[in-house]
N, C-alpha and C positions, 0 to 999 in steps of 0.2 A: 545116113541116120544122124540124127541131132547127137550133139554129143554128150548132153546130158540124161538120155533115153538112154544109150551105151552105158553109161556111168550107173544109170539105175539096173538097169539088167543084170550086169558084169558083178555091182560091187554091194548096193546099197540096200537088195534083196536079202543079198547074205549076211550084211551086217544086223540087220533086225529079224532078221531071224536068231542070231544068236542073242540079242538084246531080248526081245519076245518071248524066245522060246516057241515060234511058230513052226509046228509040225511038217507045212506044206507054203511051195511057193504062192500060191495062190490065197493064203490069210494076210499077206505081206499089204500092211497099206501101199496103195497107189495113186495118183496125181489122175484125176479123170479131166480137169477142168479149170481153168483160166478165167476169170470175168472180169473186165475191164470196163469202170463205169463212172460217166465223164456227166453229173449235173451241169446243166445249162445256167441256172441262178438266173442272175439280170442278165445276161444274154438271150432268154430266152426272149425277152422280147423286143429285141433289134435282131431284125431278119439279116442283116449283113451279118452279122458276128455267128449265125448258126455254119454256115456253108463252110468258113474258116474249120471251125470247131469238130466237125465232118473228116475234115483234110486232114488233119492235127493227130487224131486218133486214129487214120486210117495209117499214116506215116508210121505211126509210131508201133501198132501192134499187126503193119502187113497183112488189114484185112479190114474190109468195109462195116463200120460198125450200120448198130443200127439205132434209127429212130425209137427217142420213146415216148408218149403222152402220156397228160396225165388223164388219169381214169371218173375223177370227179371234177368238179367247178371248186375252187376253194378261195372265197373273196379276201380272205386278208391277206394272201400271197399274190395274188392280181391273179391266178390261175384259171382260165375258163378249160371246161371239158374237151379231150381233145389238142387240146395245148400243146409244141412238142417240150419239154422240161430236159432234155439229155440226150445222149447217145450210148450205147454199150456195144460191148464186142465180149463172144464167146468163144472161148481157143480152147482147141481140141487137138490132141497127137503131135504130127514135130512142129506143127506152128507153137504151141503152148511152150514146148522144151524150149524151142527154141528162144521165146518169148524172155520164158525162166531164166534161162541162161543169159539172154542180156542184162536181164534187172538186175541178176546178181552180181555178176562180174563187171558191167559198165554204171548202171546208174544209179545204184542205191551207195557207192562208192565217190559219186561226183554230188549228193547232199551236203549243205553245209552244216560245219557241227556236228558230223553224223556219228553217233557211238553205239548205234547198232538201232534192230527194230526193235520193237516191244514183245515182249513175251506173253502179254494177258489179251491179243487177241483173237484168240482164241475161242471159237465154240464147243461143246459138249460133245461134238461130236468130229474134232479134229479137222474142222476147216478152218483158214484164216484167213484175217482182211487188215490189209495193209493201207493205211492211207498216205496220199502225195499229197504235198501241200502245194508245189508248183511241177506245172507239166514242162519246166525248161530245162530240167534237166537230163533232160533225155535228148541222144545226141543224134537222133534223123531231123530234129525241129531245125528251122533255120531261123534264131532271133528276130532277127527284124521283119519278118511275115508272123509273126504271134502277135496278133490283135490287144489281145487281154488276157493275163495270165487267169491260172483256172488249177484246180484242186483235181482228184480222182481218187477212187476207190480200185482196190487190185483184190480179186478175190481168189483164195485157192481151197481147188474145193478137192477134197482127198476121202478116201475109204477107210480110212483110219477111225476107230472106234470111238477110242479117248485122247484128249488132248496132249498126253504124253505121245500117244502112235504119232499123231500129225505133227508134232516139235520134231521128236525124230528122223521124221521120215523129210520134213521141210530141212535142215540142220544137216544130214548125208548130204541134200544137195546143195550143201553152200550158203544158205541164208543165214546171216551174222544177227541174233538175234543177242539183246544184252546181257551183259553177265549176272546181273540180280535174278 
């Protein structure tokens, strides 16, 4: 079992339970989903740089992302219909924990400058999205096979009501989010 699925089981149900005031285990927000989403930009159109880019994310979240086009033709971005514009991957069960658990403890820790995440990003209804400025910091990549560095979005999508449920319930499991 991942050890931060243990950790939620074991520790982090009961604490917001007592924070809540939730009757039953089953009101307890919980982590359904992972979304990792890697725009293509100008790489989209040099076909060498997609297949990297493929690798890159597959390394890094231990699981085949996928393909994504775009849905219209949009001429001031050069986009024609069909295009591919990115890649995503959807993590579900001990990939995600497990996933969680590296970001927290290996690579949001190796940022430079880092003094924690942001706190306002946040939606209404307790999911977050974390943005990466560079995909090098993450330590499956091997330097000098990175084409061109490249940005990402990290999405956590939770059961959590209000934005205070999903701070909490992201915060039990270790996310260093800032003091303000």
């Amino acid at each position: 079992m991942a050890r931060l699925k243990d950790t939620y089981e074991k520790k982090v149900i009961f604490e917001l339970m007592e924070t809540f005031g939730y009757k039953n285990k089953m009101d307890v927000p919980r982590l359904i989903k992972i979304v990792v989403n890697v725009g293509a930009g100008e790489m989209a159109h040099q076909k060498d740089l997609i297949e990297p880019l493929q690798k890159e994310i597959a390394a890094i979240t231990g699981q085949k992302p996928a393909l994504t086009k775009s849905r219209k033709s949009i001429s001031n971005f050069k986009i024609r219909d069909g295009a591919p514009v990115g890649y995503k991957v959807t993590l579900r069960k001990v990939r995600m924990y497990e996933f969680l658990d590296r970001l927290i403890n290996f690579v949001i820790p190796r940022i430079r400058d880092f003094r924690g995440v942001s706190n306002t990003a946040f939606d209404q209804h307790g999911n977050y999205t974390l943005g990466i400025k560079e995909q090098t910091i993450f330590p499956e990549l091997e330097l000098d096979k990175v084409p061109m560095t490249h940005g990402m979005d990290i999405s956590f999508v939770t059961t959590a009501k209000t934005k205070e449920e999903g701070k909490a319930l992201l915060k039990c499991f270790g996310m260093p989010f800032t003091k303000k």
